[in-house]
KEMARZA-281899 format. One line per field, with one value per residue (C-alpha): residue in three letters; z negated, y, x. Coordinates in Angstrom, 1 decimal. Example, Ala and Ser with C-alpha at 12.3 -4.5 7.8 and 13.67 -1.06 7.14 Angstrom:
BEGIN
code (ALA;SER)
up (-7.8;-7.1)
north (-4.5;-1.1)
east (12.3;13.7)
! end
This chain:
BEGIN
code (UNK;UNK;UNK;UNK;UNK;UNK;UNK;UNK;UNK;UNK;UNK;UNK;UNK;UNK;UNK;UNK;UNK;UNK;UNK;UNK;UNK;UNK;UNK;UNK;UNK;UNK;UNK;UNK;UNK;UNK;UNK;UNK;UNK;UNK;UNK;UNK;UNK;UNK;UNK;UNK;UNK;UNK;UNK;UNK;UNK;UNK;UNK;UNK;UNK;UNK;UNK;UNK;UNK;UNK;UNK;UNK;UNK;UNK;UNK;UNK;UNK;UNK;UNK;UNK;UNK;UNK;UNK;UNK;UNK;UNK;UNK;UNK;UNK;UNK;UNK;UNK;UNK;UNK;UNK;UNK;UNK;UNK;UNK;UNK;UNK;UNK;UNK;UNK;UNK;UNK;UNK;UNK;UNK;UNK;UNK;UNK;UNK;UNK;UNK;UNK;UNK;UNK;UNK;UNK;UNK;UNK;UNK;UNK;UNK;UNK;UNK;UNK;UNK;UNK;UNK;UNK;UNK;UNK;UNK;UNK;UNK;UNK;UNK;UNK;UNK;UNK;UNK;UNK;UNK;UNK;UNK;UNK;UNK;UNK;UNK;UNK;UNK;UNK;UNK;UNK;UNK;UNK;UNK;UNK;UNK;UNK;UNK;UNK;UNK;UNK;UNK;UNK;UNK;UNK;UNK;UNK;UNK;UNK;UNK;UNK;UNK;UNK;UNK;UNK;UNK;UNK;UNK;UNK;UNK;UNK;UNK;UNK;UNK;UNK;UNK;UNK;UNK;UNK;UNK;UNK;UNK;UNK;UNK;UNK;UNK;UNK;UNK;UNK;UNK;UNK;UNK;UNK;UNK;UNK;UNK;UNK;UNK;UNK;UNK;UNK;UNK;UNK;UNK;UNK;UNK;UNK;UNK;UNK;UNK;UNK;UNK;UNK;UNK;UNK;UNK;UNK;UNK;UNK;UNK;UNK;UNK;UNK;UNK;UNK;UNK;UNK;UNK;UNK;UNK;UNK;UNK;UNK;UNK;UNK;UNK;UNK;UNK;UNK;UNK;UNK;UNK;UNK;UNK;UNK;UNK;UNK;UNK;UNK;UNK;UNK;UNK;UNK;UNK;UNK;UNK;UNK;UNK;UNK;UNK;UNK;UNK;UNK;UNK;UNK;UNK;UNK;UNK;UNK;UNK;UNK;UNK;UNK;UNK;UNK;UNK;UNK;UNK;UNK;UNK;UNK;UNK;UNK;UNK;UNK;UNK;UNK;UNK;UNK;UNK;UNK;UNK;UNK;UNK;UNK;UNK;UNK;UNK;UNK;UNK;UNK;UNK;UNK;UNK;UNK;UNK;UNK;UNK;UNK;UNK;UNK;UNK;UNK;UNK;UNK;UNK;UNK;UNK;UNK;UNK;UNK;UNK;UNK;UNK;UNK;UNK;UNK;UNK;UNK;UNK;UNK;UNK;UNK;UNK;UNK;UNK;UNK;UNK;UNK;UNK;UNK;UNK;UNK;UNK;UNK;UNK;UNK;UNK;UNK;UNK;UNK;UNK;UNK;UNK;UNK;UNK;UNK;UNK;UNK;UNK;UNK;UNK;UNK;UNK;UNK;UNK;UNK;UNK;UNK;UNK;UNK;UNK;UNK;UNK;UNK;UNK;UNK;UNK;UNK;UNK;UNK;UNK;UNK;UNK;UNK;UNK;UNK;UNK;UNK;UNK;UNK;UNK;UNK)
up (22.6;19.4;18.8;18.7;15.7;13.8;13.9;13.1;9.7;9.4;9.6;7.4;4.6;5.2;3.2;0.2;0.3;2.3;-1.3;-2.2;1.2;3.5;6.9;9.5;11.4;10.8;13.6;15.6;14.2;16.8;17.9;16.2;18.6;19.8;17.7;13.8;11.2;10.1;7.2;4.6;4.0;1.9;-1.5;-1.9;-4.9;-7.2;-7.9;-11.2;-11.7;-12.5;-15.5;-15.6;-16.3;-19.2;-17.1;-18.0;-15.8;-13.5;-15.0;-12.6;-11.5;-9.2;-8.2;-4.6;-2.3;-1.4;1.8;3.5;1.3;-2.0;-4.7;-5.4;-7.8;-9.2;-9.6;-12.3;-11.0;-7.0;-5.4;-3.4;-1.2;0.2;3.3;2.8;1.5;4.7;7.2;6.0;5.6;9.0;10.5;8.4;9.9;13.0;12.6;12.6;16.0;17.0;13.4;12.3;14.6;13.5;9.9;8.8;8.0;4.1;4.4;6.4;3.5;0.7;2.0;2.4;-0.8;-2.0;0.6;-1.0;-4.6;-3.1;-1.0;-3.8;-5.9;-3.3;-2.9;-6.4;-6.5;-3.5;-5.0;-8.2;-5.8;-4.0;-7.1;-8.0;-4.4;-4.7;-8.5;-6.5;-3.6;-1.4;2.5;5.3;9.0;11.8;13.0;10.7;10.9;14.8;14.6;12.1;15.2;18.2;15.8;15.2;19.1;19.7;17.9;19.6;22.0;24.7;23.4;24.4;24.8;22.1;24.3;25.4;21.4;20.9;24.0;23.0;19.0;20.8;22.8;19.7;18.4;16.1;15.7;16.1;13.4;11.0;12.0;11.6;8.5;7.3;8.1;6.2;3.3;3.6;3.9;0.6;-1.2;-0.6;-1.3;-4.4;-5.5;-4.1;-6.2;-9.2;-9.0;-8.7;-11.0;-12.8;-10.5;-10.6;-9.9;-11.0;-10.3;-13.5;-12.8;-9.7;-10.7;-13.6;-10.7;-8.9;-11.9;-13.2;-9.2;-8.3;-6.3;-3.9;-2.5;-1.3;2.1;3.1;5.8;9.1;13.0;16.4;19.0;22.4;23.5;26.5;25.7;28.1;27.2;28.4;29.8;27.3;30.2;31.2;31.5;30.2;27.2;27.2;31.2;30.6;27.5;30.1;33.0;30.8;28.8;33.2;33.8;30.6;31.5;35.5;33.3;31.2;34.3;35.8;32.6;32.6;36.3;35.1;35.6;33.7;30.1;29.9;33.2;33.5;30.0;31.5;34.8;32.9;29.0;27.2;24.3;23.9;23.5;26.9;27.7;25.6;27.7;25.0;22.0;18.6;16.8;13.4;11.3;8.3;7.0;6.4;9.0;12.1;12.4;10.4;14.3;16.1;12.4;12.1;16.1;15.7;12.4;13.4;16.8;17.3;18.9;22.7;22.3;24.3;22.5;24.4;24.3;21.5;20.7;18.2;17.7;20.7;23.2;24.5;24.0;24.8;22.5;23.0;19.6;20.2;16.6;13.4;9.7;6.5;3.7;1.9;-1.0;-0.5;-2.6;-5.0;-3.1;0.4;-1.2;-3.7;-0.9;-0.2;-3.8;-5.2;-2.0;-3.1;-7.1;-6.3;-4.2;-6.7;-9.1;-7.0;-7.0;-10.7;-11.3;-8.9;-10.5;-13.5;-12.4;-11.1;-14.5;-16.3;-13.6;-13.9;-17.9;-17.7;-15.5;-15.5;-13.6;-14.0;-11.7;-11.0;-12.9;-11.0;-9.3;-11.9;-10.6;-11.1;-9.8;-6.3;-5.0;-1.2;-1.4;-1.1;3.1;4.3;4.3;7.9;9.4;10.0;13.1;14.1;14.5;11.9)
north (1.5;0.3;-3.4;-4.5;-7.1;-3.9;-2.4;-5.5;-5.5;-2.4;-2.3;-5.2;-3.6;-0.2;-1.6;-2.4;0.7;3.8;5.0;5.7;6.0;7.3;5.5;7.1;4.9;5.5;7.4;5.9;7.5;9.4;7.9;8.6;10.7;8.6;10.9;10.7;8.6;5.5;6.5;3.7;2.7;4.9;3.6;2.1;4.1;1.7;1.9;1.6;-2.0;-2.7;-4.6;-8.2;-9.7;-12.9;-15.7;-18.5;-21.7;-22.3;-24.3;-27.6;-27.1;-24.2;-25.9;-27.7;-29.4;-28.0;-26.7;-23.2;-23.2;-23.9;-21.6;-19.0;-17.6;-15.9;-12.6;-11.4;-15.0;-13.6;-16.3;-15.3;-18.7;-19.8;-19.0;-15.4;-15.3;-17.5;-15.5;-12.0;-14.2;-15.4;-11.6;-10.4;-13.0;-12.3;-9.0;-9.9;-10.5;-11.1;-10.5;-13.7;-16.1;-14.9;-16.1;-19.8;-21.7;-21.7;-18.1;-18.0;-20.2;-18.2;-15.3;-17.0;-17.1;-13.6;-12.6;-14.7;-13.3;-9.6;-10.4;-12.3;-9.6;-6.8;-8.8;-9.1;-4.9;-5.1;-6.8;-5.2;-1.8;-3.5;-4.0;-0.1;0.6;-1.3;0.4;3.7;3.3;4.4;4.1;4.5;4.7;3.1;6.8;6.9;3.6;4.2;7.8;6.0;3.4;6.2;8.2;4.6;4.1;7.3;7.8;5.1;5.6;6.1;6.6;4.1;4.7;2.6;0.0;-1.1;-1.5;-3.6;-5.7;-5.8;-7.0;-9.6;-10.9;-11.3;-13.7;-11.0;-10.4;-7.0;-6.8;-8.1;-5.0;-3.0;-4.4;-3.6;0.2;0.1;-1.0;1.1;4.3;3.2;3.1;6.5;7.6;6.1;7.2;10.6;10.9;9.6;12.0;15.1;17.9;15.6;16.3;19.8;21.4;25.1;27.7;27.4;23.6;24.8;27.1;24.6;21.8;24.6;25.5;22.0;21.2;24.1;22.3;20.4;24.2;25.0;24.9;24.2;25.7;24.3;24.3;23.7;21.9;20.0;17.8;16.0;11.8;9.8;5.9;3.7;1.1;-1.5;-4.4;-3.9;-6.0;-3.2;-1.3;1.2;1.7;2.2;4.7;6.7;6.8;7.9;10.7;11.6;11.8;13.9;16.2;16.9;17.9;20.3;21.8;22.8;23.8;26.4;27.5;28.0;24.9;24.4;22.5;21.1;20.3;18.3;16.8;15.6;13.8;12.5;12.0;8.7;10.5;10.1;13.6;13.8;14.0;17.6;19.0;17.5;19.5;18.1;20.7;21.8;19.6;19.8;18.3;14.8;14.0;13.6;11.6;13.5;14.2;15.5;17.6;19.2;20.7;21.6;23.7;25.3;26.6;30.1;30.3;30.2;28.7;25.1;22.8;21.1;17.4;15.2;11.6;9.5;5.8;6.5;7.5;11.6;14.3;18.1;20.2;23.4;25.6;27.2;28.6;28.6;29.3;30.4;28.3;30.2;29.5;28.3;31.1;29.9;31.5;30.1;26.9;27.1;25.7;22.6;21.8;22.1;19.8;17.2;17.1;16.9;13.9;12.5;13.0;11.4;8.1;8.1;8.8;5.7;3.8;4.2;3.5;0.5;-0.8;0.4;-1.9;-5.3;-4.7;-5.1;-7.5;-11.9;-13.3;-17.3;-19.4;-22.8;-24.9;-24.5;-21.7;-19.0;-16.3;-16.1;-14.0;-15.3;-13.7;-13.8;-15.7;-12.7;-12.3;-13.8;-11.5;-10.4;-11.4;-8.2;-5.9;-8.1;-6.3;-7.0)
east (-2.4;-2.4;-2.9;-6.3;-5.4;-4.2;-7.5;-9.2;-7.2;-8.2;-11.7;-11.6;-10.2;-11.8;-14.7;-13.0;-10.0;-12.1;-13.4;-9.7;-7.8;-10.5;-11.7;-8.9;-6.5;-3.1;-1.7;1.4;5.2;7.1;10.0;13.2;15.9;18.9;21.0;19.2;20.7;18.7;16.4;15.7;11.5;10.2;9.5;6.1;3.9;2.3;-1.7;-2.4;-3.4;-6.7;-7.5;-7.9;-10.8;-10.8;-10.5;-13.1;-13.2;-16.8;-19.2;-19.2;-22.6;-21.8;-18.5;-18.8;-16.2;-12.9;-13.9;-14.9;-18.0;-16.6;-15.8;-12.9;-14.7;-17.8;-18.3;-21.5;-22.7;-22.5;-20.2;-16.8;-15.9;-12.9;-14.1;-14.7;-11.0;-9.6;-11.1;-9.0;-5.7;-6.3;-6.9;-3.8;-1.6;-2.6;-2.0;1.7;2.1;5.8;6.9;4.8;6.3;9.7;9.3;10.2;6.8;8.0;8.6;4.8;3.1;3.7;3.2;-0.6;-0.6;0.3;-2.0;-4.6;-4.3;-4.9;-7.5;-9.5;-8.9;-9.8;-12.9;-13.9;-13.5;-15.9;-18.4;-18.8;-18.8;-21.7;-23.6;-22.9;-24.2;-27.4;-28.2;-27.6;-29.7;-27.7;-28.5;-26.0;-27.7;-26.8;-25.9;-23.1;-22.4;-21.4;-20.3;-17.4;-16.9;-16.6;-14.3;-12.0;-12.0;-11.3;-8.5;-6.8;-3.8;-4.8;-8.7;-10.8;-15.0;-16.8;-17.9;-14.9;-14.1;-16.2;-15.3;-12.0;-13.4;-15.3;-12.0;-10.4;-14.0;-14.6;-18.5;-19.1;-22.5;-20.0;-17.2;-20.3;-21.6;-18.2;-17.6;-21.2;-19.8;-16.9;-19.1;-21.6;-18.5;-17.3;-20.5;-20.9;-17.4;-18.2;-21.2;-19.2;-16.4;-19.0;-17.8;-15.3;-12.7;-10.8;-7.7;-7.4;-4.6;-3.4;-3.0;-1.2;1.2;2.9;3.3;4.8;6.6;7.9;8.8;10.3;13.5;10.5;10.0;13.3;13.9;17.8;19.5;17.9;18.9;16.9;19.0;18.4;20.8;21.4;22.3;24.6;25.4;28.0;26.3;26.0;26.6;29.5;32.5;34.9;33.8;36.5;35.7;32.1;32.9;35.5;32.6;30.0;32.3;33.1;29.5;28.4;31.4;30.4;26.9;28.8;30.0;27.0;25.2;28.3;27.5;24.0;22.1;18.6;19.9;16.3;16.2;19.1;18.1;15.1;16.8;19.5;19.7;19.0;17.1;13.6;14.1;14.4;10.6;10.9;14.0;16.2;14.6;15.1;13.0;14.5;16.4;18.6;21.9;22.1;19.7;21.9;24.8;28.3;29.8;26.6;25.6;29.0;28.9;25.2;25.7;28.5;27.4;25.8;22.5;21.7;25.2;26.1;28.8;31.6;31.2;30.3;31.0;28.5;28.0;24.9;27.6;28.4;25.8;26.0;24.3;22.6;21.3;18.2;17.5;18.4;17.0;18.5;17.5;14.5;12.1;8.4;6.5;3.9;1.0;2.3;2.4;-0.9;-3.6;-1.3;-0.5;-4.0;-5.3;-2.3;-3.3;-7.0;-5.9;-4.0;-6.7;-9.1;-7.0;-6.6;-10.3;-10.8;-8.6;-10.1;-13.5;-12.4;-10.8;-14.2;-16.1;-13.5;-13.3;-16.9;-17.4;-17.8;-15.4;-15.0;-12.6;-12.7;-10.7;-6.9;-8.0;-6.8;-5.2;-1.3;1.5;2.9;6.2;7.8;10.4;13.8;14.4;17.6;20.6;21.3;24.8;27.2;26.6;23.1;20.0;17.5)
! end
C-alpha cells in the first residue's frame, strides 16, 4: 500500500495545487523488467513563475515573538504564521521516510529551507484563492467533501474503506476535520478556477491539426517487438563468481531443452525466471530499440515470431527469449491522434490560463514580511558524487 505519510502530503497540498493538477493520487509505476536499460528522470517542466509581489517590511505592531504564532507574513492584512508553514515542512520531511534519514543533517537543514520558501509561497497563492472563494460564494458539502475522501482511500493499493483512512490519518496525529477542511479547500478552488476558465478556454481542430503539423516526428511509431523471456541469475552469494555464472548458464540451458520438447514457455517462466516479468509468463509487452539492453535487443529484433532464441547473456545473467509479435513502424494519422492532442492543448491551456490568474491575483495583492523574513532564493546544496560501481 502506499505510504500513509505520502498521502498526508498529499492531501495537504491538494488544497493549494488541485485547481491546476486535479485531486487524484498518483498511481504506483510498474516495476521495470530485469532486462530494460536504466532510463534517466525525466526532465522536470517548469510552471511559469508567478509574479512577485513588492516586498515591504510588517509594521511592528502585528509582529509577535519568534515562535509558532509569530509572523511569516501577511497576506491583504490575513496573517500566514510560522506555525502554519512548520507544520507542512514537518509532513514533507516525514514524507521521506528511509530517504530522510540517509541525508547528512546539513544536507537535511537546507533542504528546510527550500521547502520553506515554496510552502510560504504556496500558501500565500492559497490565501488570495480563499479570498476569491469567499467573493464567489461558493459552497462545497460535506457530500463532496467525503465522496473526494472514499475516492483517495480507494485508490490506494490495496484499497482501503474510508474508515480505516482516517484511522490510519489519526495514527500518524493527523486531525482528520483538518484533512477534511483541506480537500474542502482544494475542491472551492477548482471551482472557482472552473468557473473562471468558462468559455475562455478552447482548442479547435484547426489548433489541432498545426500541433499535429509542427510535431509531426512525435507520431511516428518505430519498429516494435513483443517478447517473453525467461531470467536466470547466478547467485550473487556465492564464493565463485565464474562457478555461479557456469551453474546458472547449466540451468537456463536444461530450460532450453524442454522448451524444445514442448514444455509451456510461460509456464516455466513462471516457476523459474528472476523477472518481475515472471508473474505475466515472462511477457514484456512491446518495446522498441534502445529500450533493452544492446545483447537482449539484437536477439529479440532479429528473431521471427512464435520463434524461441538460443541463450542470451546480459549484465542480469542468461535469458531465453520467445517473440510473440512484432510491428512495423507506422504513422499515427491526424484523425487517430486529434481526440488525444486536443485533450493535451486544452490541458496545457488550462495551466497557462491558471498561471496567469495567479500572477493577476499576486500582482495585485499586499504582501509585507517581517523585517529578515524576505523571501530569497535557497538552493540544495549539489548531492555527493557516488563512488564507481556503488548503488545510489
Amino acid at each position: 500500500m502506499r505510504s500513509y505519510c505520502a498521502i498526508l502530503r498529499t492531501l495537504v497540498w491538494v488544497a493549494i495545487f488541485c485547481a491546476v493538477c486535479g485531486l487524484s493520487c498518483k498511481r504506483q509505476a510498474p516495476k521495470p523488467s530485469e532486462v530494460s536499460k536504466p532510463k534517466p528522470a525525466p526532465e522536470k517542466k517548469v510552471s511559469v513563475e508567478p509574479v512577485k509581489p513588492e516586498v515591504k517590511a510588517v509594521e511592528p505592531n502585528i509582529l509577535v515573538a519568534a515562535d509558532p504564532n509569530s509572523v511569516a507574513v501577511v497576506v491583504n492584512g490575513n496573517k500566514i504564521t510560522e506555525g502554519e508553514v512548520d507544520k507542512i515542512i514537518k509532513l514533507q520531511l516525514a514524507a521521506m521516510g528511509e530517504r530522510g534519514q540517509q541525508r547528512s543533517p546539513e544536507f537535511l537543514e537546507q533542504y528546510k529551507k527550500v521547502l520553506r520558501g515554496q510552502i510560504l509561497d504556496s500558501l500565500i497563492t492559497a490565501r488570495l484563492l480563499d479570498e476569491k472563494v469567499k467573493e464567489a460564494k461558493i459552497v462545497i458539502t460535506e457530500e463532496e467533501v467525503m465522496a473526494q475522501l472514499k475516492q483517495v482511500a480507494a485508490m490506494q493499493k490495496p484499497p482501503v474503506t474510508l474508515e480505516d483512512f482516517k484511522k490510519k490519518m489519526e495514527e500518524y496525529g493527523q486531525n482528520f476535520e483538518e484533512i477534511k477542511q483541506q480537500v474542502h479547500n482544494g475542491l472551492a478552488y477548482q471551482k472557482l478556477i472552473e468557473a473562471e476558465m468558462a468559455g475562455k478556454v478552447a482548442v479547435t481542430d484547426e489548433d489541432a491539426k498545426k500541433y499535429y503539423s509542427e510535431n509531426s516526428q512525435r507520431f511516428e511509431v518505430p519498429e516494435q517487438v513483443r517478447a517473453s523471456h525467461i531470467l536466470i541469475r547466478p547467485d550473487p552469494n556465492a564464493k565463485d563468481p565464474n562457478e555461479a555464472k557456469a551453474t546458472a548458464k547449466a540451468r537456463t540451458q536444461e530450460l532450453l531443452g524442454k522448451i524444445k520438447a514442448g514444455a509451456d514457455f510461460a509456464q516455466l517462466a513462471k516457476t523459474n525466471s528472476a523477472c518481475p516479468s515472471a508473474a505475466n509468463g515472462g511477457d514484456l509487452n512491446y518495446f522498441g530499440r534502445g529500450q533493452m539492453e544492446p545483447a537482449f535487443e539484437k536477439v529479440a529484433f532479429e528473431t521471427d515470431v512464435n520463434n524461441v532464441s538460443d541463450i542470451v547473456e546480459t549484465s542480469y545473467g542468461y535469458h531465453i527469449i520467445k517473440v510473440t509479435d512484432r510491428k512495423a513502424a507506422s504513422t499515427t494519422s491526424f484523425e487517430q491522434a486529434k481526440d488525444k492532442i486536443i485533450s493535451q492543448l486544452t490541458q496545457r491551456k488550462r495551466g497557462e490560463y491558471v498561471s496567469q490568474y495567479v500572477q493577476q491575483l499576486r500582482a495585485g495583492a499586499k504582501v509585507l514580511y517581517p523585517p529578515g523574513k524576505e523571501p530569497k532564493v535557497e538552493k540544495l546544496p549539489p548531492r555527493p558524487v557516488p563512488e564507481p560501481n556503488k548503488p545510489r
